[in-house]
C-alpha positions, 0 to 999 in steps of 0.5 A: 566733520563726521559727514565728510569723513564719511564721503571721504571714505566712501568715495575711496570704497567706490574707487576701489571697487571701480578699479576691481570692476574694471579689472573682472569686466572681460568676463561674462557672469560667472557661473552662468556662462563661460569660454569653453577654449576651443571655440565651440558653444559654452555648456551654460547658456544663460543671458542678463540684460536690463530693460529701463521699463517695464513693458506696459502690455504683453498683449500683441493687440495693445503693444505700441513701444520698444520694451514691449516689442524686445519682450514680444520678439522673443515670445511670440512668432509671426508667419514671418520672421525679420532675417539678418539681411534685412528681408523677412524669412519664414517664420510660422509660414514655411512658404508662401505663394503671391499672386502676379498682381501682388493682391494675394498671399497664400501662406503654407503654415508649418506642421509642427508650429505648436503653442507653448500648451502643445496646441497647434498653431492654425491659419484660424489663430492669425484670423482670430488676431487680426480681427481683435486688432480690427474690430471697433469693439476691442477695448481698449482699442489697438493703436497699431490697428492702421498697419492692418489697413493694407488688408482689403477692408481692415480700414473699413471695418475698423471704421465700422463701415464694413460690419462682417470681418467675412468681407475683410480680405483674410481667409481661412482656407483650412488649419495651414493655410491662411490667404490675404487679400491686400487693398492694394499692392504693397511692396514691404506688406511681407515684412510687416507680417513679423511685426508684433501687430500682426502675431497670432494669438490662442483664441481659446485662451484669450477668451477664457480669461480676459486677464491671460497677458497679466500674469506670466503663467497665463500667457500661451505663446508661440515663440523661441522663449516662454516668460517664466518670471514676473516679479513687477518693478524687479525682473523678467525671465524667459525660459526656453519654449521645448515646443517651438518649431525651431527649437533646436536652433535656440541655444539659450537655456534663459533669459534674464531681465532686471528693471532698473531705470538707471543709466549709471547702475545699468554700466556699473552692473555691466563692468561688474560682470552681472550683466552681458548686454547693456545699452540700447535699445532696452537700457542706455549707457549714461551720456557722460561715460559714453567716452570712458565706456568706448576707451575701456572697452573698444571691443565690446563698445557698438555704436551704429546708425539707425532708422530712428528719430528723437523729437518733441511734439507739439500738443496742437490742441492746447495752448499756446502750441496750437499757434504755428509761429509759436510752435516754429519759434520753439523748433528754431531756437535749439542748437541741435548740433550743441546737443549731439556734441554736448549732452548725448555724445553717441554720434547722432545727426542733427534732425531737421527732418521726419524720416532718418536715413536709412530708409529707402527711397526710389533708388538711393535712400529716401533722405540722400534723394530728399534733403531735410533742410524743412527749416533754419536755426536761427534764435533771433528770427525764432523771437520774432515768430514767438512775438508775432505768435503772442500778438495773434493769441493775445498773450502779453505772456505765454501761459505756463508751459511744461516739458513731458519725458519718461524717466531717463536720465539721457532724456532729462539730461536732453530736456534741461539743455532744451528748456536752457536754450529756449530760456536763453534765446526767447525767453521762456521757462519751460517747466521740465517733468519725468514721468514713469514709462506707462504713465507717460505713455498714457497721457501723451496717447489721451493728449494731456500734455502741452509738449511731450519727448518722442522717438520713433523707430522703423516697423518697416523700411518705407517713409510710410513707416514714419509718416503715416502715423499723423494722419487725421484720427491715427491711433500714434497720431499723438499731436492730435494732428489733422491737415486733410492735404498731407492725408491725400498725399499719403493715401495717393502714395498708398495707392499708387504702384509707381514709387517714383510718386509714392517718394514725391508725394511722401516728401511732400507730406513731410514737408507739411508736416515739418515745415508747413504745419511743424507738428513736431519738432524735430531733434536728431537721428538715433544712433544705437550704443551698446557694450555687449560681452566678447563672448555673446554672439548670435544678437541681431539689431536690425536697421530700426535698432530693434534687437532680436535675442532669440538666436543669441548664444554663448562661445 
C-alpha cells in the first residue's frame, strides 16, 4: 500500500515536471546562450552535448570509433579539412601542388599554423605521425594504419618489408613543405588527409612522456578547441585554442560534454533545456520517443540518410560460425524491414548489402549501379541451411551462443528482437550481453566473441572506405575474415585508374563477402536522428554522419 502510493505520487511529479519541460524546451540553456533579437551572433557562446561513451583514446595513432573522431575533429588539424561540400578544403596545408600523373603532393604549410604550446607546426610534425602510424614497432599497433598504404611503401614498412621509413614516399622538404609520394593514383587520397589517422602530432611531446593523450593537461593539439576538463566517466570540456590559425573564425568560447549512456536522460535533458544538441552520432534519442521527439519539435527534429551500415559479424574463427550454411541460416531468418518499422523507427533501409547508399559509383551511386539484392529472407529455407549446417559440424545441438553490443539501449532494443526471431524461426537461443564501449571494443578487436553488433561509417566517399577493412590481416578486420580472391579483387581495384573496373571488381568483392562467404550479416543503412536547438547554427554532418562543431555557433 505504502509503495503504490508512492509511484502514484511520483508518477504525477514525472508529468508535471514533463509538461514544465515541454513548455521551456524552445530555449537554448540559459544563461549560457541566448537570442540576441536582431539576428546577430549571442554574446555567450557556450555548446552542452552528450557523448554516450567515453572516447577510449585521444591518441590519433590509436583512434578507431566515432567518439573518438567527434573528440579528435575539434582537437586536432589535418593538412586538409572536410568543406560543407563535401571536398576537402585547406586546413594546415594553405595549398597544395599535384603532379600530373596524380603520384605526388607538395603541400605548402601555413605560417602561422602553431601548436596549442605556441610551437609551430612543421612538415616534420606530420612526417613524425605518419611513421608512428606505420612503424611495426608501435604499441599497441595502429588499427587504421592500412589508410597509409596509399603511400609509396607504408604497406611495405609496416609490414616490416621495408626497414627505413627514408624509402617510404613522405619527405620533408623544409619546415612548410611536406611531399607525398602515392603508390598509385588515388582519387579521393586528398580527402583522406583530414581523417584522424592522418593528424599530426608534437613529436617532442610525445616522446617526453609516453602518458601525454592520458591527461587533459598533457596533450598539445593543433585544432579549433583544447580539452580543458576530464573528469573520467562524467565530462569533457573543450575550451577555445587562442592559438589556432583560424581562430578568428571560432565563435564558440566552449564546448561542454556529459557522459551519459542514456537514451531516455540524453532526451529529457535535451527538453529541459541542458542541453543544445542530442542525438546522433554522439547520443541517440530512444527508439520509441522518435514520433513524440518528431511531433513535439518539428523544427529542431533532423533525421537524414547516411553513408553508414549497422550489421552483425560473425566470428568466422569460432564455433559454430565458422560454418557457412550456419552463418546464412542466421542472416536469412531476420525480417529486417520489421526491425526499421518496429524497434528503430528513424526511417532506415533494410541492408542486404555492404556499401549504403550514398557512396559513389562510376557514374551514379555505387548502390543505384550495384543492387544489394546478395541474399533472400526466407525462415524456412534458413532452417534448412541450419540443419544442414549442424550435420556437417556434427552437432545434434548447437553449442551455446552469445550476442555482444555496447550498452545502448537502441542496440539492446535491436538485439532482443534479433534473438526473438532467431528463437522463432530456427529455433535457437541466443544469449544477448551489453558490454561498456572500450570493453566491447577490445574484445571484438582480439575476436572473443561468437557474434558481435557493428556499424560502419565512410572515412571517405569510395566503396573502398567499406571494403577494404576485410582484407586478410587488416587491423578492422574484426571476423577474422581472410578469402585470398576477394584480396585480389580489391588490390586490382587499388591499383587500376579505370573506375569502371575498380566498381566491377569492388561489386565482386561484395558479393564474396556478403553472399559467398557471408562474413557478416548485414541489417540496415543508417539514418542520422537528431534535436538541435533553433538557435544553434554553423553544425556540419557530413555524408558519413560525422559531426563537425568546430565552426557552430549561437544567434
Amino acid at each position: 500500500m505504502k509503495r503504490k502510493s508512492w509511484l502514484v505520487l511520483m508518477a504525477l511529479v514525472m508529468a508535471f515536471g514533463t509538461l514544465l519541460a515541454a513548455c521551456g524546451s524552445g530555449s537554448s540553456n540559459t544563461g549560457t546562450s541566448g537570442e540576441s533579437g536582431d539576428g546577430t551572433t549571442a554574446a555567450a557562446q557556450d555548446l552542452h552535448i552528450n557523448m554516450s561513451a567515453e572516447p577510449p583514446t585521444f591518441d590519433p595513432a590509436q583512434a578507431k570509433d566515432s567518439q573518438t573522431n567527434t573528440a579528435l575533429r575539434l582537437m586536432y588539424e589535418g593538412l586538409t579539412r572536410p568543406g560543407t561540400d563535401g571536398n576537402p578544403v585547406p586546413g594546415v596545408a594553405e595549398k597544395w601542388d599535384v603532379s600530373e600523373d596524380g603520384l605526388k603532393y607538395t603541400f605548402h604549410l601555413r605560417d602561422n599554423a602553431q601548436w596549442s604550446n605556441g610551437e609551430p607546426v612543421t612538415a616534420k610534425d606530420f612526417a613524425y605521425a605518419w611513421e608512428r602510424v606505420l612503424s611495426p614497432k608501435t604499441t599497441p599497433a595502429s588499427e587504421y594504419a592500412y589508410q597509409l598504404y596509399y603511400i609509396k611503401n607504408g604497406q611495405e614498412f609496416n609490414e616490416g618489408k621495408v626497414k627505413d621509413f627514408a624509402d617510404v614516399g613522405v619527405k620533408v622538404v623544409d619546415d612548410k613543405t611536406l611531399e607525398v609520394t602515392l603508390a598509385n593514383p588515388t582519387s579521393y587520397w586528398l580527402g583522406l588527409t583530414s581523417f584522424y589517422t592522418y593528424y599530426p602530432v608534437n613529436q617532442k611531446n610525445v616522446e617526453a612522456n609516453p602518458q601525454w593523450a592520458s591527461k587533459a593537461d598533457t596533450m598539445i593539439t593543433n585544432g579549433a578547441f583544447n580539452l580543458t576538463t576530464w573528469t573520467t566517466g562524467q565530462e569533457l570540456a573543450w575550451t577555445k585554442n587562442a592559438k589556432y590559425w583560424d581562430a578568428s573564425s571560432i565563435k564558440l568560447n566552449t564546448i561542454t560534454s556529459s557522459l551519459v549512456n542514456s537514451g531516455a536522460t540524453e532526451f529529457s535533458s535535451y527538453q529541459s533545456g541542458q542541453l543544445d544538441y542530442a542525438g546522433a552520432p554522439t547520443g541517440e534519442i530512444p527508439t520509441d520517443q522518435i514520433p513524440a521527439a518528431k511531433q513535439q519539435y518539428p523544427d529542431q527534429f533532423q533525421a537524414k540518410g547516411i553513408a553508414s551500415t549497422y550489421y552483425y559479424l560473425f566470428n568466422v574463427k569460432e564455433k559454430p560460425f565458422n560454418n557457412l550454411k550456419i552463418r546464412q541460416a542466421f542472416s536469412m531468418a531476420i525480417n529486417r524491414q520489421a526491425i526499421v518499422d518496429n524497434v528503430t523507427l528513424g526511417g532506415q533501409i533494410p541492408a542486404y548489402g555492404y556499401v549504403p547508399p550514398g557512396i559513389k559509383g562510376n557514374n551514379e551511386e555505387f548502390r543505384t549501379e550495384y543492387k544489394d539484392s546478395y541474399f533472400t529472407e526466407d525462415a524456412a529455407k534458413a532452417k534448412q541451411l541450419l540443419a544442414e549446417g549442424m550435420k556437417e559440424e556434427g552437432y545434434t545441438t548447437l553449442p551455446e551462443i552469445t550476442l555482444i553490443y555496447n550498452s545502448s539501449e537502441a542496440h539492446q532494443k535491436i538485439a532482443l528482437a534479433i534473438a526473438d526471431m532467431w528463437k522463432n524461426n530456427l529455433g535457437v537461443s541466443v544469449k544477448t550481453q551489453n558490454q561498456e564501449w572500450s570493453v566491447f571494443l577490445d574484445n571484438r578487436q582480439s575476436g572473443n566473441y561468437q557474434i558481435a553488433r557493428a556499424g560502419w561509417t565512410a572515412d571517405y566517399n569510395d566503396p573502398m572506405t567499406f571494403l577494404d577493412m576485410w582484407m586478410t590481416g587488416n587491423g578492422n578486420n574484426d571476423a577474422k575474415y581472410s578469402n585470398p580472391e576477394y584480396d585480389k579483387l580489391l588490390k586490382d581495384a587499388q591499383a587500376t585508374q579505370d573506375n569502371a573496373k575498380r566498381m566491377d571488381d569492388m561489386s565482386k568483392a561484395e558479393k564474396i563477402l556478403v553472399q559467398d562467404d557471408m562474413a557478416m550479416m548485414p541489417i540496415y543503412y543508417y539514418t542520422s536522428v537528431s534535436l538541435v536547438k533553433p538557435n544553434l547554427k554553423g553544425i556540419f554532418v557530413d555524408f558519413s554522419g560525422a559531426i563537425d562543431f568546430t565552426r557552430a555557433y549561437f544567434q
